[in-house]
C-alpha positions in Angstrom: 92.8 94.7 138.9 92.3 96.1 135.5 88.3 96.7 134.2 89.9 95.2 131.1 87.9 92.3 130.0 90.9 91.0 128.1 94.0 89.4 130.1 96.5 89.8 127.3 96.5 93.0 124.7 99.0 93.2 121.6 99.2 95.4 119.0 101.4 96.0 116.3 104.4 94.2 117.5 107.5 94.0 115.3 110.8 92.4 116.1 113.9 91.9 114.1 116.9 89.8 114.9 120.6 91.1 114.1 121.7 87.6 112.7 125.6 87.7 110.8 125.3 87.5 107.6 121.6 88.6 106.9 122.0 91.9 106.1 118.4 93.4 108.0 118.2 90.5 110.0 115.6 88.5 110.7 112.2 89.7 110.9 110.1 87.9 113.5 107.0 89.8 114.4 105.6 92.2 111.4 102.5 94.1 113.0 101.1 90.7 115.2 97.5 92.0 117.1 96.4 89.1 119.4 93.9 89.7 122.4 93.1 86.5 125.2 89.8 87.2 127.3 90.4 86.1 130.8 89.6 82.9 132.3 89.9 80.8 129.0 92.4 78.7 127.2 93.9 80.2 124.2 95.6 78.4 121.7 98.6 80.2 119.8 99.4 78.3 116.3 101.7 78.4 113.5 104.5 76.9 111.6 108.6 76.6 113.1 109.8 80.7 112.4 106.6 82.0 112.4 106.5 84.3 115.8 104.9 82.6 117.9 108.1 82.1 120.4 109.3 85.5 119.9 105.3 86.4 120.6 105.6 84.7 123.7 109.4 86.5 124.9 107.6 89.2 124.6 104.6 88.8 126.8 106.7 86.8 129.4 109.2 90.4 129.1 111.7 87.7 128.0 113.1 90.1 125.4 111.7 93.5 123.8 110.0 94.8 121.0 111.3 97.0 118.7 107.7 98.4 118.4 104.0 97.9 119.4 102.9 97.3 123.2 101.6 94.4 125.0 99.9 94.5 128.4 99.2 92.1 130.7 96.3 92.5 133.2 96.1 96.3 132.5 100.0 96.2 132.8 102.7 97.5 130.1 104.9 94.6 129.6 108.3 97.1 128.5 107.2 99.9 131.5 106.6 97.5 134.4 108.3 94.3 133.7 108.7 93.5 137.4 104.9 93.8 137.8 104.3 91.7 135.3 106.4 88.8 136.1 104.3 88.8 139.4 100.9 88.5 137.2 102.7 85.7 135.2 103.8 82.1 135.7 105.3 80.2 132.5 105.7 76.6 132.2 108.7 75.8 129.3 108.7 73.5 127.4 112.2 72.3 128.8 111.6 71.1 132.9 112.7 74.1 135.2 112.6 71.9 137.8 116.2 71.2 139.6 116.5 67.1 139.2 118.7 67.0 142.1 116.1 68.5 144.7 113.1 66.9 145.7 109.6 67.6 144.5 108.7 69.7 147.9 112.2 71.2 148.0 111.7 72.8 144.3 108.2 73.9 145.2 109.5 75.3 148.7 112.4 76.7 146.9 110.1 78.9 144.2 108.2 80.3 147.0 110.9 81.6 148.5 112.2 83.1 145.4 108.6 84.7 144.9 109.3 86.2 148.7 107.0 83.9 150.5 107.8 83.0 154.2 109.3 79.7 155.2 105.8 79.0 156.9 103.8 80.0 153.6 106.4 78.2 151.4 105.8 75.1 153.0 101.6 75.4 153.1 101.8 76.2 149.2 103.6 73.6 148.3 101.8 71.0 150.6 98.9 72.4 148.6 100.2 72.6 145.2 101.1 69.1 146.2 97.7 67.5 146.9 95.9 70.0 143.9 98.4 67.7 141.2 98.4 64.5 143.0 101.7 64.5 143.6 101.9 64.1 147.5 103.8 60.5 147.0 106.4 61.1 145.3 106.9 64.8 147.5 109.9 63.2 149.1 111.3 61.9 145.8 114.4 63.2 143.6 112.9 65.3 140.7 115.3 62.9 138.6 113.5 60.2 139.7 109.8 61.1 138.8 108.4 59.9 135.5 108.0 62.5 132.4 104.3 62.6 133.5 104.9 63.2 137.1 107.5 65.9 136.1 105.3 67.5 133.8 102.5 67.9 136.7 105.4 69.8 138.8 106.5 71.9 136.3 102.8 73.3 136.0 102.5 73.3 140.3 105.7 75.4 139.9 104.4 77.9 137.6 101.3 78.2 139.9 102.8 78.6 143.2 102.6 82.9 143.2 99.3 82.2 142.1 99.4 83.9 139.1 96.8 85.3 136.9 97.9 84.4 133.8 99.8 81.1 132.7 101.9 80.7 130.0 102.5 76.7 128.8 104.8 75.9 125.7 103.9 72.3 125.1 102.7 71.4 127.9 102.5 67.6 127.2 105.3 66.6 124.8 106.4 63.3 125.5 103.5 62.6 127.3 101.8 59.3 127.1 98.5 59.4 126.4 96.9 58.2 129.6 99.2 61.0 131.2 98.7 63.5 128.0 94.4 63.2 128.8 95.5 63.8 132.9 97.2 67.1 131.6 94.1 68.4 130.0 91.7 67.9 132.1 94.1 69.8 134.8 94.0 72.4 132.5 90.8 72.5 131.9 90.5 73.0 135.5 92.4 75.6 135.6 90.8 77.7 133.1 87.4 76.7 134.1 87.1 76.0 138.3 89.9 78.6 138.9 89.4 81.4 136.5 93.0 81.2 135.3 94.1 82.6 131.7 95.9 79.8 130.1 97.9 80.7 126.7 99.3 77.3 125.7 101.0 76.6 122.7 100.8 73.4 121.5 102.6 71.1 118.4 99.1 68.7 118.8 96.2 70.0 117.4 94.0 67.7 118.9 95.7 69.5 121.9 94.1 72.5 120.9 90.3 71.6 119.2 89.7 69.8 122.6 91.2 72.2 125.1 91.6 76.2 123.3 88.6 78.5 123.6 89.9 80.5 121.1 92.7 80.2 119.2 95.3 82.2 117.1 97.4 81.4 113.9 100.3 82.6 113.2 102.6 83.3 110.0 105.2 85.4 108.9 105.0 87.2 112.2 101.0 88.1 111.6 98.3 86.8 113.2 96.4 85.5 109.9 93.0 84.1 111.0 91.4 83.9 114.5 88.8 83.0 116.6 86.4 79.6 118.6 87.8 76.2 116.9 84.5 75.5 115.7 84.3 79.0 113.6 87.6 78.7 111.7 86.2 74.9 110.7 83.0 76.5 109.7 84.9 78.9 107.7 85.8 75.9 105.4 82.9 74.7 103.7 82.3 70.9 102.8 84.7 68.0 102.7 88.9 67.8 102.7 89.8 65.6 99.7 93.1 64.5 100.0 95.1 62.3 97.3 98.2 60.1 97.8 100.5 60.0 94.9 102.5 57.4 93.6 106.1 57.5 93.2 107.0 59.3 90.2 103.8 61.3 90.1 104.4 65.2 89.7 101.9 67.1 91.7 101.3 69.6 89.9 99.8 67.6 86.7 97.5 66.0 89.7 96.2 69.6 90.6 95.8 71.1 86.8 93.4 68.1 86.5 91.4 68.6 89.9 91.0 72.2 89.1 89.0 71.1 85.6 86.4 69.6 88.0 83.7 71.3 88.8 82.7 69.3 92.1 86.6 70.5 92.9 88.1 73.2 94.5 90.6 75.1 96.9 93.3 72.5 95.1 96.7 72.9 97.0 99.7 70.7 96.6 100.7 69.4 99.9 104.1 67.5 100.7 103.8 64.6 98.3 99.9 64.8 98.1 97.0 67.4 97.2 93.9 68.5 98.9 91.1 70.2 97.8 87.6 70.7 98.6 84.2 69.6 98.0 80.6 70.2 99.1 80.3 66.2 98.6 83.6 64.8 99.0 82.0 60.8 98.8 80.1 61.7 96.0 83.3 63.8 94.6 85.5 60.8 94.3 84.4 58.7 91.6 84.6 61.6 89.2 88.2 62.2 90.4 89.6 58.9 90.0 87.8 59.1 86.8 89.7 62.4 85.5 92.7 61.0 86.8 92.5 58.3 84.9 92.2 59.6 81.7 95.0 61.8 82.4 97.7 58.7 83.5 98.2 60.5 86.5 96.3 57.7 89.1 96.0 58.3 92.8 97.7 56.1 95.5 94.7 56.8 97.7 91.7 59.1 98.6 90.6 60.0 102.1 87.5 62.2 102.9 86.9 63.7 105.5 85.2 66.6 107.5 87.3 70.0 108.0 89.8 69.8 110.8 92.1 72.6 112.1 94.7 70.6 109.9 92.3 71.7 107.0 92.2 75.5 108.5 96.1 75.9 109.0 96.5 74.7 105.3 94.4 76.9 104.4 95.9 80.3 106.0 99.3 79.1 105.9 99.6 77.0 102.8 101.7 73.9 104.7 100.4 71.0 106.7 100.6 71.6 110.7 104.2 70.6 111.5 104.3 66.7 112.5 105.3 65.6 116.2 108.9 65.6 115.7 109.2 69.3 115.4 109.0 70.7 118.6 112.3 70.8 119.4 113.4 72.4 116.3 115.6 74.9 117.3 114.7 78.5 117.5 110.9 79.0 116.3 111.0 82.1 115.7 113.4 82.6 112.9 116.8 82.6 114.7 119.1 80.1 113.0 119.6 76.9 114.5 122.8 77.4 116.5 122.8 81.3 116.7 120.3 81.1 119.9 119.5 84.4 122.2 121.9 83.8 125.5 120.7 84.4 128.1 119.6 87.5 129.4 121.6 88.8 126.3 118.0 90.2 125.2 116.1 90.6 127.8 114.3 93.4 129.3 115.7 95.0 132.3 116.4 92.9 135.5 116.0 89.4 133.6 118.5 87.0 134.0 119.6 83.3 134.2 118.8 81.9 137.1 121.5 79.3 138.4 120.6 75.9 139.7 120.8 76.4 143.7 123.3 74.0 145.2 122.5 72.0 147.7 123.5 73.9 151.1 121.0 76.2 149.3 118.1 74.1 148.7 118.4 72.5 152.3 118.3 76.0 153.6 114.8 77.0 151.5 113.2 74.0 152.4 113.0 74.5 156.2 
């Protein structure tokens, strides 16, 4: 093991997609530098096409860089892929789970795959089983399970080589919440009672205040602010004023007023609405509805309240966290909807597709 007190290095990665069309393609990573301590849970952030999937191809040796490195554990992700994928377990956002097998046969099966005896197969996923309380339902079809359930063996799955780091892209997307809160605290347990590195991305970001250590924002394939939740909100001094607009309201006549005030300031337009700050926001309000008043340009509403990471992505980004809905926009990393990787068609060396096993197959693993 590596004296490296960080589990994850990057520097100065760049990629480019050849896209048709787009003559220079489509740049993805521009120079990103991220760095996860072990035994934490790191939060990676940003808006659809910012870099954050292509960040995570990269450290899962899911496709190459063009330049930069990235090590994992001490270990070159583009010189030792193989090695790597041993000190790695990834959890996608889409189940890898096989609906047709049960939950011990796909945890059985993965061991196998990872080279485990049919003995030590069978005692990691009897364990695997009890650590995510899913010993009921062992015997059950994977298409039977709820989205919960599921979602608990898709994280037992990435864990069963016992990896030292683990990679989750949303981890509780279409979670309810009484199931969404079970997912945290299990990672929260993993990061904290197990030593594990979690990188998670996440489209909640109550997601990551409550769970990241640390987190990242990315945009336009940079890394563009870092560091603890609690220091990027402390970066943002006093109160988020936001303002509603009516119908038929322009924006930008809302924000040339809001920039005359001197209580006033950071003004952005956002969506159909603008934010500022204030060192007073409560205070700040009457003398805003005031100014817009005497401009004709009257507010549909006013909320105050104290910086959130919303308030921190506007900030560095200049857009609103993307809502709930966008997860499953395609490609997040600047490839155009439709025009998807295949894959393995940009892979490092020795990654491929794995097929579904049939079920002569399955049987056969899980004796």
């Amino acid at each position: 093991m590596t004296t490296d007190p960080c589990a994850v290095r990057a520097h100065d990665l760049g990629k480019t997609y050849a896209v048709r069309g787009v003559k220079g393609g489509v740049r993805a990573l521009d120079g990103l530098d991220v760095t996860v301590g072990r035994g934490i849970v790191f939060g990676l952030l940003g808006p659809n096409g910012a870099g954050k999937s292509t960040t995570v191809k990269i450290l899962t040796t899911l496709t190459r860089p063009d330049r930069g490195t990235a090590v994992i554990e001490g270990v070159d992700v583009r010189r030792r892929p193989d090695q790597v994928r041993r000190l790695i377990g990834v959890v996608a956002q889409r189940s890898g789970s096989d609906p047709r097998a049960t939950a011990r046969e796909n945890l059985v099966l993965q061991a196998r795959l990872h080279g485990m005896g049919r003995h030590s197969a069978r005692a990691r996923a009897t364990e695997l089983l009890a650590r995510f309380d899913l010993a009921e339902v062992a015997g059950r079809l994977v298409s039977t399970l709820s989205g919960g359930t599921q979602r608990r063996l898709d994280v037992a799955l990435g864990l069963v080589h016992r990896p030292a780091v683990l990679f989750l892209d949303e981890p509780t997307t279409g979670l309810d919440p009484e199931a969404r809160a079970a997912m945290w605290a299990e990672i929260r347990r993993l990061a904290g009672d197990d030593g594990l590195t979690v990188v998670l991305t996440t489209h909640y970001l109550e997601e990551a205040d409550r769970l990241a250590e640390r987190l990242a924002i990315v945009d336009h394939g940079r890394v563009v602010a870092g560091g603890t939740p609690d220091e990027l909100k402390g970066e943002l001094r006093g109160d988020a004023v936001h303002l509603e607009l009516p119908s038929g309201t322009v924006p930008a006549q809302v924000r040339a007023v809001l920039e005359d005030l001197p209580p006033i300031r950071e003004v952005r337009v956002s969506g159909g609405g603008v934010s500022a700050r204030a060192d007073n926001g409560a205070a700040a309000v009457p003398a805003v509805l005031a100014a817009l008043e005497r401009a004709g340009t009257p507010a549909a509403s006013v909320t105050v309240a104290r910086p959130s990471l919303d308030d921190v992505f506007l900030r560095y980004t200049g857009r609103r966290y993307p809502p709930e809905s966008d997860p499953d926009t395609p490609s997040g990393d600047g490839t155009p909807p439709g025009r998807e990787t295949p894959p393995g068609a940009d892979a490092a060396p020795g990654v491929q597709a794995v097929p579904q096993p049939g079920p002569s197959a399955r049987k056969e693993a899980a004796r």
